[in-house]
C-alpha positions, -999 to 999 in steps of 0.1 A, spaced: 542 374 348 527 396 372 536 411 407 511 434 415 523 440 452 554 447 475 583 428 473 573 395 486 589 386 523 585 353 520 607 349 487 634 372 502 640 349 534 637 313 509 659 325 481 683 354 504 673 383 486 681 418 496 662 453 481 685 468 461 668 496 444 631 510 446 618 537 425 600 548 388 618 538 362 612 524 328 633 495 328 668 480 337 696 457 328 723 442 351 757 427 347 788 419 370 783 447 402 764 472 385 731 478 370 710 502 349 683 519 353 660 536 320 640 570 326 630 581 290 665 590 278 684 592 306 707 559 317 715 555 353 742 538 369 730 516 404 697 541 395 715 576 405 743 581 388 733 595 351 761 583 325 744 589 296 715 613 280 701 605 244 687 585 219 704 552 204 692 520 187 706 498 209 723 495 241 744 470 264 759 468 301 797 459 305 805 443 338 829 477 343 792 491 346 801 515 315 774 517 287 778 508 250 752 524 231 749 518 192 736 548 172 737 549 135 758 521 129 789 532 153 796 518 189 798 544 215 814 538 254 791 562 280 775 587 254 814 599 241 816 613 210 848 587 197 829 560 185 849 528 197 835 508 169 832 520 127 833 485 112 806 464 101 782 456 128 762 421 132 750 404 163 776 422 190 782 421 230 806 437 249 843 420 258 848 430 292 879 416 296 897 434 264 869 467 270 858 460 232 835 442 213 828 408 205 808 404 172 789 377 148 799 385 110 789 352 86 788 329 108 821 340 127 824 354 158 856 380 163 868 402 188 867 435 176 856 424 143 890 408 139 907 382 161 885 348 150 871 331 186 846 304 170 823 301 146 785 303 150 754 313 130 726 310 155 729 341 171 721 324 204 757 331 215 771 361 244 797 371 258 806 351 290 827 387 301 861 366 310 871 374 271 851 341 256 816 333 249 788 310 254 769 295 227 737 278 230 730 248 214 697 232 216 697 217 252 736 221 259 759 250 263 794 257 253 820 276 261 836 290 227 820 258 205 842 238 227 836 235 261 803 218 275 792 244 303 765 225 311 729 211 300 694 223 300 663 230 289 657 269 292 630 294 288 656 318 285 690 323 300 722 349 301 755 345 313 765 346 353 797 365 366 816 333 370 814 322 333 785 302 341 748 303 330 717 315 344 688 296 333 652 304 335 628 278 330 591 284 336 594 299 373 625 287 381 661 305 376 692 278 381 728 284 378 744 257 357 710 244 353 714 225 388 714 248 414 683 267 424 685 305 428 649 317 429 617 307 422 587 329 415 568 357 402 586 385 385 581 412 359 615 413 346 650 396 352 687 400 351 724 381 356 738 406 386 769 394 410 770 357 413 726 353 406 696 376 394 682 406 397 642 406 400 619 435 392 587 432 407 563 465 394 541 479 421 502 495 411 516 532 411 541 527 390 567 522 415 593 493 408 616 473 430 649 452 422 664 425 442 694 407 444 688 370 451 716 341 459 706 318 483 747 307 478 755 343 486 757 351 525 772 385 524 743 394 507 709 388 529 701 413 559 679 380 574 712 361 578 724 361 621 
């Protein structure tokens, strides 16, 4: 969907949003208190500080705000040259609470390709960074096969930093599928702190993410 101007006022006083970051930047992802920013190899943490320089194949957020990049079929932590991972490598997302990986091999997901959690083979599972996971399941979410989280319809969702769910459906971002967190246009979207991250792309290249959480009040500079 497209935003093709400043950040929107009107959206930041509804939904309690507050500018985060503004600047040019390929992309970003968010997790916990910390996000990313992308500028052709370079990764930024919070969009200043550069943690890591280089290719990889793949690349994911802890909570912890360190990287994990995957490059030739070994886990790395920030660009170090000690892989943290060797083993065989399916589906995989970070376990913040141990610092390792969590990983889908035949229909099993492990931590660290060892210690059995559940079993899945949907791939429409992630780590829910309080050292379970979440797995999809048609309309209805559980925590490690077991729990019911909640249930949904979903465009698309990812996992909150309470062990919830945020769920996107259409225009609209809910936490738990009930409560409303935002609603309306974006150009891409993250979990960060207890709601989302928006980016909203400006004609010159320039890009902008807020924080919105209508349920957060430390958050908003419009609050008295």
């Amino acid at each position: 969907m497209s935003q093709e101007t400043v950040v929107p006022q009107d959206l930041l006083r509804q939904f309690n949003g507050t500018l985060v970051y503004r600047g040019k930047f390929n992309g970003f992802i968010s997790q916990g208190e910390y996000f990313i920013t992308r500028e052709d190899t370079r990764l930024f943490r919070d969009g200043v500080e550069c943690i890591f320089d280089g290719h990889y194949d793949a690349c994911a957020l802890e909570s912890s705000g360190d990287i994990i990049t995957r490059s030739n079929g070994f886990l790395y932590r920030n660009g170090g040259s000690t892989p943290i991972y060797k083993g065989r490598l399916g589906v995989w997302r970070p376990d913040t609470k141990e610092r390792g990986i969590i990983i889908e091999l035949g229909g099993r997901i492990l931590r660290n390709g060892t210690k059995f959690i559940c079993e899945d083979n949907s791939s429409n599972w992630t780590s829910d960074f309080q050292g379970g996971v979440i797995i999809c399941r048609g309309s209805q979410f559980f925590r490690n096969d077991r729990d019911l989280i909640c249930e949904s319809l979903s465009s698309h969702w990812l996992p909150d930093a309470r062990g919830g769910v945020i769920i996107r459906l259409f225009d609209q971002f809910l936490h738990n599928g009930t409560e409303l967190i935002y609603e309306g246009g974006w150009n891409r979207w993250g979990s960060y702190r207890n709601g989302i991250m928006v980016q909203y792309d400006e004609n010159d290249g320039t890009k902008s993410l807020v924080y919105y959480n209508p349920f957060d009040h430390m958050a908003s500079p419009f609050d008295d």
